[in-house]
C-alpha positions as CSV (number, residue, x, y, z in Angstrom):
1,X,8.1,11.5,-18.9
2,X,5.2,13.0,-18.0
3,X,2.6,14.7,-21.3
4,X,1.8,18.3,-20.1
5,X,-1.1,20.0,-22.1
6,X,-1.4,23.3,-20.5
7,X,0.0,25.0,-17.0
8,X,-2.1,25.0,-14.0
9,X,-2.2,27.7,-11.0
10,X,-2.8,25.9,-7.7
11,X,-2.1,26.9,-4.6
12,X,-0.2,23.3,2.5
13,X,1.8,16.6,25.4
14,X,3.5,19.4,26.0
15,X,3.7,21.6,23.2
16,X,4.3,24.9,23.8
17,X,1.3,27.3,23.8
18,X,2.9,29.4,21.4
19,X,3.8,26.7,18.4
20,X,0.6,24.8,18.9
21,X,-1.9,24.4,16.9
22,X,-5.6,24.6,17.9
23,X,-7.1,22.4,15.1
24,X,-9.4,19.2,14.9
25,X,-8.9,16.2,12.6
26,X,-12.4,15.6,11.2
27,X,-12.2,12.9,8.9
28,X,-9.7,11.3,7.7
29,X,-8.1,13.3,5.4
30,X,-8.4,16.0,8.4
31,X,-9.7,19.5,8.4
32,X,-8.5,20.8,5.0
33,X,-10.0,17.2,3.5
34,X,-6.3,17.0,1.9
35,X,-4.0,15.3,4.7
36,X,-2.7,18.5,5.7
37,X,-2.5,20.0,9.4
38,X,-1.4,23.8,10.6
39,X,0.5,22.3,13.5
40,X,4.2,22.7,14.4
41,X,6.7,22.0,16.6
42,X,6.2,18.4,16.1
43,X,9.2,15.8,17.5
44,X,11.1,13.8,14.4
45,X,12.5,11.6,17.3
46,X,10.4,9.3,19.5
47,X,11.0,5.7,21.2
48,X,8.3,3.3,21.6
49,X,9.4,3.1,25.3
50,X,8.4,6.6,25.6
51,X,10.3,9.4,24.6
52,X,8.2,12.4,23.1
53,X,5.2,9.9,24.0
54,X,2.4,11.0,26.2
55,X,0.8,8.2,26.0
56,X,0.2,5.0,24.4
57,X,-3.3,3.0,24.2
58,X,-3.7,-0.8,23.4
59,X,-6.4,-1.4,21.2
60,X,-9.0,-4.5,20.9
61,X,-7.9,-5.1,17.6
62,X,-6.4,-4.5,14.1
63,X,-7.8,-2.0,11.3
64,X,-6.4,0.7,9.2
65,X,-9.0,3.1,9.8
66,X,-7.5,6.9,11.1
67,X,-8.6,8.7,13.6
68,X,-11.0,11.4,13.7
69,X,-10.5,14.2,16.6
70,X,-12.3,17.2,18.2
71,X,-11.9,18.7,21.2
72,X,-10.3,16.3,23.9
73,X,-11.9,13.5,21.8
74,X,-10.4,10.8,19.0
75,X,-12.7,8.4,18.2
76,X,-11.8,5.3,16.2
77,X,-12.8,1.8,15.0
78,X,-11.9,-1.3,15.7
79,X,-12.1,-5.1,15.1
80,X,-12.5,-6.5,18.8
81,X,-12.3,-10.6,18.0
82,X,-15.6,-11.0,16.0
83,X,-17.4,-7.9,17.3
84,X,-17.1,-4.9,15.1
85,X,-16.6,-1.4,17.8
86,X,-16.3,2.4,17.5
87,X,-14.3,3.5,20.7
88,X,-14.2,7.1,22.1
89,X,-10.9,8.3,24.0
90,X,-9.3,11.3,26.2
91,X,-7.1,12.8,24.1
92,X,-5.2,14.0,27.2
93,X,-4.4,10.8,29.2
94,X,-5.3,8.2,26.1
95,X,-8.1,6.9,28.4
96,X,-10.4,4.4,26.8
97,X,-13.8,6.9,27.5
98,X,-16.6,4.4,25.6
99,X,-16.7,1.5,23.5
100,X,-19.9,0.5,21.6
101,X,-20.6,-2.6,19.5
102,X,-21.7,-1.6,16.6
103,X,-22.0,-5.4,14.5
104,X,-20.4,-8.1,14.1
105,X,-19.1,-11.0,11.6
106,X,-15.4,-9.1,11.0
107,X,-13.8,-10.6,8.4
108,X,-9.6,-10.2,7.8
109,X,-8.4,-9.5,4.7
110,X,-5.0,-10.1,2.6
111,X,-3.5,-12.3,5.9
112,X,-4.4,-9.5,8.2
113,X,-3.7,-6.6,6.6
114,X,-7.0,-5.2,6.4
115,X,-10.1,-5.8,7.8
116,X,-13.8,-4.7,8.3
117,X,-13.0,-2.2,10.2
118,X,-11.2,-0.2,7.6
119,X,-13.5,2.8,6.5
120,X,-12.6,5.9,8.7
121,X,-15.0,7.6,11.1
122,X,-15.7,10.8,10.8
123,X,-17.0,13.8,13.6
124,X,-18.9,17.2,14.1
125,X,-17.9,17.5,17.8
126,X,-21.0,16.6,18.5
127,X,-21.5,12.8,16.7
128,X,-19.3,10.1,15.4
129,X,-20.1,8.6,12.5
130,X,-19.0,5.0,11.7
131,X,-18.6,2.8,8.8
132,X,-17.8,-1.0,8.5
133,X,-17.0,-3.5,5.7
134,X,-20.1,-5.6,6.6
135,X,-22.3,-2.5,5.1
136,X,-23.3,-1.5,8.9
137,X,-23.6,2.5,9.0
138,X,-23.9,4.1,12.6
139,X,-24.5,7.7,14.3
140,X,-23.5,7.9,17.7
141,X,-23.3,11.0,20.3
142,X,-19.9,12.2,21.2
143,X,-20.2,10.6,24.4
144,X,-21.3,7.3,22.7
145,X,-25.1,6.8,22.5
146,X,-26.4,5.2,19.5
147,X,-28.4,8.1,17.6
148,X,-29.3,5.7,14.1
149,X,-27.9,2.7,12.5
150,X,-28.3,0.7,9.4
151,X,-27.6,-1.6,6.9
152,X,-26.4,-0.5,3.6
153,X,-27.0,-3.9,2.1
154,X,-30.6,-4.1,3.3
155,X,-30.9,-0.5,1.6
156,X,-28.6,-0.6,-1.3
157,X,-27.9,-3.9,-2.9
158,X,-25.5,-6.6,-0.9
159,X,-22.2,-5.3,-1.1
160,X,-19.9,-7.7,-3.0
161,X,-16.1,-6.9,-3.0
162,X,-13.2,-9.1,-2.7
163,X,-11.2,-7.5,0.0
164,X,-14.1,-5.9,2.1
165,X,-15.5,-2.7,1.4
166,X,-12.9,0.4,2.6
167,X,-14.5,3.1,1.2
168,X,-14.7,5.6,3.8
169,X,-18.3,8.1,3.5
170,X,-17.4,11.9,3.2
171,X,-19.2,14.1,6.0
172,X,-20.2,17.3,4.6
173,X,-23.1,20.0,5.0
174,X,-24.9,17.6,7.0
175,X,-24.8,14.8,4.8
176,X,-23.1,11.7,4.3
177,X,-22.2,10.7,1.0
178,X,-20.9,6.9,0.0
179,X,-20.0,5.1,-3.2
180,X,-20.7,1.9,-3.1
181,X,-19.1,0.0,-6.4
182,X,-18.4,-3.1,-6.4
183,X,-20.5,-6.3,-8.1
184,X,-22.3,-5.7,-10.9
185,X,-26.4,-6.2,-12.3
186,X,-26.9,-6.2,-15.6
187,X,-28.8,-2.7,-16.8
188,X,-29.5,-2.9,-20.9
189,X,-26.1,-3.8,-22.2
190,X,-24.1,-1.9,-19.7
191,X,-23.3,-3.3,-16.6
192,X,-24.5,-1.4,-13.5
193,X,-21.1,-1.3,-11.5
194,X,-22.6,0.5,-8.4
195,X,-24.5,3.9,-6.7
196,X,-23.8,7.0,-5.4
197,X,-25.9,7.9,-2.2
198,X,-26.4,11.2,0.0
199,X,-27.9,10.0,3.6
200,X,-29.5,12.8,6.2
201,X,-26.5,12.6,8.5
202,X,-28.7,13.5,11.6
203,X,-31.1,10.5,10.9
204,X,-29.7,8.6,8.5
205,X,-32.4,9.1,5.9
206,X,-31.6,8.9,1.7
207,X,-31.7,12.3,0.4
208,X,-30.9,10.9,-3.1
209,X,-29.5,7.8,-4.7
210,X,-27.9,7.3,-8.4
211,X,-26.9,4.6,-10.4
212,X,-23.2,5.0,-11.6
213,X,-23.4,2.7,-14.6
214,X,-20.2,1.8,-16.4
215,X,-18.8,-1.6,-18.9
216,X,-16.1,-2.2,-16.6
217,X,-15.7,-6.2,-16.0
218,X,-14.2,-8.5,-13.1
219,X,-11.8,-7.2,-10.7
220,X,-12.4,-3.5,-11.9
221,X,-15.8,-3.3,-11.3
222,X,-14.3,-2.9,-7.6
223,X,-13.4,0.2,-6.2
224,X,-11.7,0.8,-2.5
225,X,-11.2,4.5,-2.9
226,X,-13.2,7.0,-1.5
227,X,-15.2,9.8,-2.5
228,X,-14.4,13.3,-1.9
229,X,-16.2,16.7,-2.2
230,X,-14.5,19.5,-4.7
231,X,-15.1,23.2,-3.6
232,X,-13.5,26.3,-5.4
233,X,-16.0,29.5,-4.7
234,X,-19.4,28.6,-6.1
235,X,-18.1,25.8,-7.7
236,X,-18.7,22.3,-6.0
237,X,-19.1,18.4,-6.6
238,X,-18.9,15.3,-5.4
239,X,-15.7,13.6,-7.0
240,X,-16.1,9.7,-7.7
241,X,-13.7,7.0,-8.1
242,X,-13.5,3.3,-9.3
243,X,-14.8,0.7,-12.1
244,X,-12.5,2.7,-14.9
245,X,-13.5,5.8,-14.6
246,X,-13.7,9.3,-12.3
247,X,-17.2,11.2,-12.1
248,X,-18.4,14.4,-10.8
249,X,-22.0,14.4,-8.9
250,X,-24.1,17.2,-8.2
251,X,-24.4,17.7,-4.5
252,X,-28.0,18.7,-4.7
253,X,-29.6,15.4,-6.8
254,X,-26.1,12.9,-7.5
255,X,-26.7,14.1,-10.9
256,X,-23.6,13.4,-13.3
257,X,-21.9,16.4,-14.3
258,X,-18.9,15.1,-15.7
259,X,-17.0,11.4,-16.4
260,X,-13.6,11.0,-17.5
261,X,-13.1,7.5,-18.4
262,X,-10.7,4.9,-20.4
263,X,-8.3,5.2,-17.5
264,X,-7.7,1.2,-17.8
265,X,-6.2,1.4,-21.3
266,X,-5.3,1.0,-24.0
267,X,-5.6,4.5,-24.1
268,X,-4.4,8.2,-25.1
269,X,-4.0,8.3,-20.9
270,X,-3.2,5.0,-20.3
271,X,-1.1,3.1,-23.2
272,X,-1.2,0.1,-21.1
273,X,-3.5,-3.0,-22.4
274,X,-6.7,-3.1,-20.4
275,X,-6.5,-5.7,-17.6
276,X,-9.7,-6.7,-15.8
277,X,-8.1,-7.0,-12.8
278,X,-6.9,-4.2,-12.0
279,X,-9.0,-1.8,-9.6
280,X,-8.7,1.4,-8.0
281,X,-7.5,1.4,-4.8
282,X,-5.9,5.2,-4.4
283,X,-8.7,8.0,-3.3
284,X,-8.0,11.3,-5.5
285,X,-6.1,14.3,-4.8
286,X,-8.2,17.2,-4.2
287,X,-6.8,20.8,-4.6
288,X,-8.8,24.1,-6.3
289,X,-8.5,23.7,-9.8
290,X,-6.6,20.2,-9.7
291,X,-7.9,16.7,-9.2
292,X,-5.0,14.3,-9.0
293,X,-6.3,10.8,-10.4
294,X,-4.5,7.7,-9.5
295,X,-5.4,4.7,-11.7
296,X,-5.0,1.1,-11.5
297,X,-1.2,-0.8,-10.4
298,X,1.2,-0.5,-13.0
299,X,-1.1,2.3,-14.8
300,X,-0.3,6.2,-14.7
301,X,-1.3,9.7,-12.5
302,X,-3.9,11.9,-14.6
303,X,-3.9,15.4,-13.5
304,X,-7.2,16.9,-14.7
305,X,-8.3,20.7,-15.0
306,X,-10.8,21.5,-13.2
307,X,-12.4,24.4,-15.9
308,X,-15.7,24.4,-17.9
309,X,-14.6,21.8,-20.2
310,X,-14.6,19.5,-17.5
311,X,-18.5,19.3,-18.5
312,X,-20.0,15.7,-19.8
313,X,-17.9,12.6,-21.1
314,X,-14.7,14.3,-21.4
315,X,-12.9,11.0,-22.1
316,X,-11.7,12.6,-25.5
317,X,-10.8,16.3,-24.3
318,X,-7.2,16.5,-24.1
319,X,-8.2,20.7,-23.0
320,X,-9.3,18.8,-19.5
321,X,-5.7,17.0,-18.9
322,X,-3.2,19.0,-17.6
323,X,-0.4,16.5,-17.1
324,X,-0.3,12.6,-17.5
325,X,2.7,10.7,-15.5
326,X,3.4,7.1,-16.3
327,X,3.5,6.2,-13.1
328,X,0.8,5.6,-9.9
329,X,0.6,5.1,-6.4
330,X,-1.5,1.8,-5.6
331,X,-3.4,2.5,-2.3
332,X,-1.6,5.8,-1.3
333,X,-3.9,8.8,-1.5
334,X,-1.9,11.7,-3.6
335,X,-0.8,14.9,-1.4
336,X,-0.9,18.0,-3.4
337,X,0.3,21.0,-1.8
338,X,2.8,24.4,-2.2
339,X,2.7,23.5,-6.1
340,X,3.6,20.3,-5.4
341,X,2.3,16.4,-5.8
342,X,3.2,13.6,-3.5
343,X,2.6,10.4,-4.7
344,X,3.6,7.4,-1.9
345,X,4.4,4.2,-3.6
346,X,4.1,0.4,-1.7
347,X,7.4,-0.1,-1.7
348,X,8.6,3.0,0.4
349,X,9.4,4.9,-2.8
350,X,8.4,8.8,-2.7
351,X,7.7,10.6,-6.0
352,X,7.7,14.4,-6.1
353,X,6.2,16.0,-9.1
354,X,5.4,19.5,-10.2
355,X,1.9,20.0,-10.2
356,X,1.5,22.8,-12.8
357,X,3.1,20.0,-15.2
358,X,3.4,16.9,-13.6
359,X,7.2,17.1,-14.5
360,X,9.4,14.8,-11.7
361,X,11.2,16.6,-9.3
362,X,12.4,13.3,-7.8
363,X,11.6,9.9,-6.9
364,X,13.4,8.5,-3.7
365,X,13.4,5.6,-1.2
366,X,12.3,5.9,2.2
367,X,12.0,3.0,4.3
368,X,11.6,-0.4,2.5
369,X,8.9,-2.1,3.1
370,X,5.3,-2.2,1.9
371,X,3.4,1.4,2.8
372,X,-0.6,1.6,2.8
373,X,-0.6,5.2,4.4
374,X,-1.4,8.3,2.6
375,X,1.0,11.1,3.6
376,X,-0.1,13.5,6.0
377,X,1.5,17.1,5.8
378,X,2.5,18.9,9.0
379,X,5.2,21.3,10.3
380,X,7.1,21.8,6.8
381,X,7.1,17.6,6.4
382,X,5.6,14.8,5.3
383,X,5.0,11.6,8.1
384,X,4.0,7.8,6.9
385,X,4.1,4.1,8.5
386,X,4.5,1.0,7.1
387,X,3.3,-2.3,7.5
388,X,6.9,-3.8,9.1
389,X,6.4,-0.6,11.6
390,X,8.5,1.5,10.7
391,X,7.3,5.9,10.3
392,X,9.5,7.9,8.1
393,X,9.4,12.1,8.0
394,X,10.2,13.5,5.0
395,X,11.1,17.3,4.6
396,X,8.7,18.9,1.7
397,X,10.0,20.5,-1.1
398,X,11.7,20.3,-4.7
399,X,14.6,18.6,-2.9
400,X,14.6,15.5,-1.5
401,X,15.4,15.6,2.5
402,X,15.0,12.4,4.7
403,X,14.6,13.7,8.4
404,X,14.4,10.3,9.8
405,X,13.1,6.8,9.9
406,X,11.6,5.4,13.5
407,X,11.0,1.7,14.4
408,X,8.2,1.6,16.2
409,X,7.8,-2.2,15.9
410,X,4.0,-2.7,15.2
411,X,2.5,-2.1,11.7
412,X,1.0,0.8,10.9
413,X,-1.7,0.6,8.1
414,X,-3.9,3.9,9.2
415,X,-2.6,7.0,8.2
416,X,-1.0,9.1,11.0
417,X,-3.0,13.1,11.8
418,X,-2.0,16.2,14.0
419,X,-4.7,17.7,16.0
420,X,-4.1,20.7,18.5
421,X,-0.3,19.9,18.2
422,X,-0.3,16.1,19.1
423,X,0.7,13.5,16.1
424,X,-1.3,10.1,16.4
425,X,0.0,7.3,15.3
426,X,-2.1,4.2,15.1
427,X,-0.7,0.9,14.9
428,X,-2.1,-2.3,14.7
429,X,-1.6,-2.8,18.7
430,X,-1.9,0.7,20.0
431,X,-2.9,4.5,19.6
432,X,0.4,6.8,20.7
433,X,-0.4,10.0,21.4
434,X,3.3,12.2,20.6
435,X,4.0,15.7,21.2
436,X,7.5,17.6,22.3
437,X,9.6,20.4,22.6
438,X,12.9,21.0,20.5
């Protein structure tokens, strides 16, 4: 059962002109930065031989990287054999507009199921900004010249991570901002786990760069989430995730503002024993006034408060938990919305908890298989794949409601997006482009 402390407030082709909506997909947690979308009118029925499919795209290669969208652009990455590519397409006809080598030396990881072209582009409608395993960061135009490129490595330390880094840089203000944990240096007696950097997204240039020191050993020295930026008002940080523990970074200098660790236990949060092993892999949940913290497989969901206690090493402040549940999604990204927290497990298992409290509401099987989306909210539901190829809509709400489970026969490790009415689904063979009218 979950271990409330206090209640919280929080508060999400031919499609008819009238039902669409007119809405880009950013990044990849789209244009809300929380996996929701304003569209509707969206089909629950489709058929990999076309029905309620404009069109569909082959691809060069395999990745689990979404999307990004604006205008009558998506723009993705891509493996293509050893060559490591950011593509731009027509969103109308699915046309295949550019494709630019951006490095090489891809490397597959867990037999296939991920690769170096996992990390998540991201766009102003004017560039595309790209991110690769191998630590190559690249700017182009919309229309695919190469504006700057570099090499974190070169820059930042070598990048040393067992799977490949996924972390996917957040685009915000004009900046870039990356975490890069993964293998430690020694700094004193602590062990330097990683950095926090803000790049000049127009030139690529480092506007500041912090070390994020913590004593976490092995395995959880890693971290594949990704970082996120929190904005309520005047209030605003960069949220950080991996090796143990969750920080908060001044956007101005990366200065730490706040750390909540012990989330490997044994711990008030986490009774488990501490396992050295175990790394974060889930991004946080992101609403005003809520950050949803996944931990470590086989650890539990921290809800913190996002107040003025949540100032310093809060580690012992029960006054900054709002809810702990005993259970976590492994690589799902939490989807908070309407009061309400998602939580996609790997084995097709979807948990619906109050937010306020972090009571269960339920916890139900979808499609059974193994799931590496996070949830993407549009038109009153919630739409993931799988890695056997299978998408499954899910009505939101207190009650459980299963609208329907599609074969489309080709994994889908990327999460899906809506953008100006069109779901996208990326699989590891194609891009479908799906739209209709009920």
């Amino acid at each position: 059962m979950p271990r409330p402390v206090a209640t919280l407030l929080v508060g999400l082709l031919l499609v008819p002109a009238l039902t669409a909506s007119a809405e880009n997909w950013p990044d990849w947690r789209g244009p809300n930065h929380d996996g929701t979308a304003e569209a509707t009118g969206l089909p629950t029925d489709w058929t990999k031989e076309g029905k309620n499919v404009l069109w569909r795209t082959p691809l060069p290669g395999r990745a689990g990287a979404t999307p990004c969208v604006w205008g009558d652009h998506i723009f993705l990455t891509s493996n293509d054999g050893d060559d490591l590519v950011v593509l731009g397409l027509s969103t109308k006809d699915g046309r295949i507009l550019w494709k630019k080598q951006v490095g090489s030396g891809n490397q597959d990881a867990r037999a296939g199921e991920g690769n170096s072209a996992s990390p998540s582009p991201s766009t102003d409608g004017k560039h595309v900004w790209s991110f690769f395993g191998t630590g190559i960061l690249a700017c182009h135009t919309i229309d695919g010249d190469e504006v700057w490129k570099t090499d974190i490595n070169a820059r930042f330390g070598r990048i040393d991570i067992q799977f490949g880094m996924t972390s996917t840089p957040v685009l915000d203000g004009g900046a870039l901002y990356l975490q890069l944990i993964h293998g430690p240096m020694k700094l004193d007696d602590q062990t330097r786990t990683g950095k926090v950097v803000k790049l000049d997204a127009a030139t690529g240039k480092t506007i500041w760069e912090v070390e994020r020191p913590t004593d976490a050993q092995f395995e959880c020295k890693h971290a594949y989430a990704s970082p996120a930026v929190y904005r309520d008002g005047a209030q605003e940080f960069l949220v950080v995730h991996g090796a143990d523990c969750i920080t908060g970074h001044a956007l101005g200098d990366g200065r730490e503002l706040w750390r909540f660790s012990k989330l490997n236990g044994p711990t008030g949060t986490n009774p488990k024993p501490h396992d050295p092993t175990f790394r974060f892999v889930a991004s946080p949940g992101i609403v005003p006034g809520l950050i949803v913290v996944p931990t470590a497989k086989g650890g539990p969901t921290v809800g913190l408060k996002v107040s003025d206690a949540l100032s310093g090493d809060c580690s012992e402040k029960p006054e900054v938990i709002a809810w702990v549940h005993p259970r976590t999604p492994d690589v799902s990204t939490p989807l908070i919305a309407d009061g309400l927290v998602y939580l996609l497990h790997n084995d097709g298992k979807l948990q619906c908890l109050d937010a306020a409290t972090g009571a269960e509401l339920w916890f139900e099987r979808t499609h059974t298989g193994q799931h590496r989306t996070s949830p993407l909210l549009a038109d009153g539901r919630l739409w993931f794949g799988s890695n056997d190829g299978w998408v499954s809509i899910v009505k939101a709400g207190r009650t459980f409601d299963l609208v329907n489970s599609l074969e489309l026969g080709e994994p889908v490790t990327a999460s899906l997006l809506v953008a100006n009415g069109v779901l996208f689904v990326r699989s590891s063979d194609a891009l479908y482009a799906i739209a209709g009218q009920r």
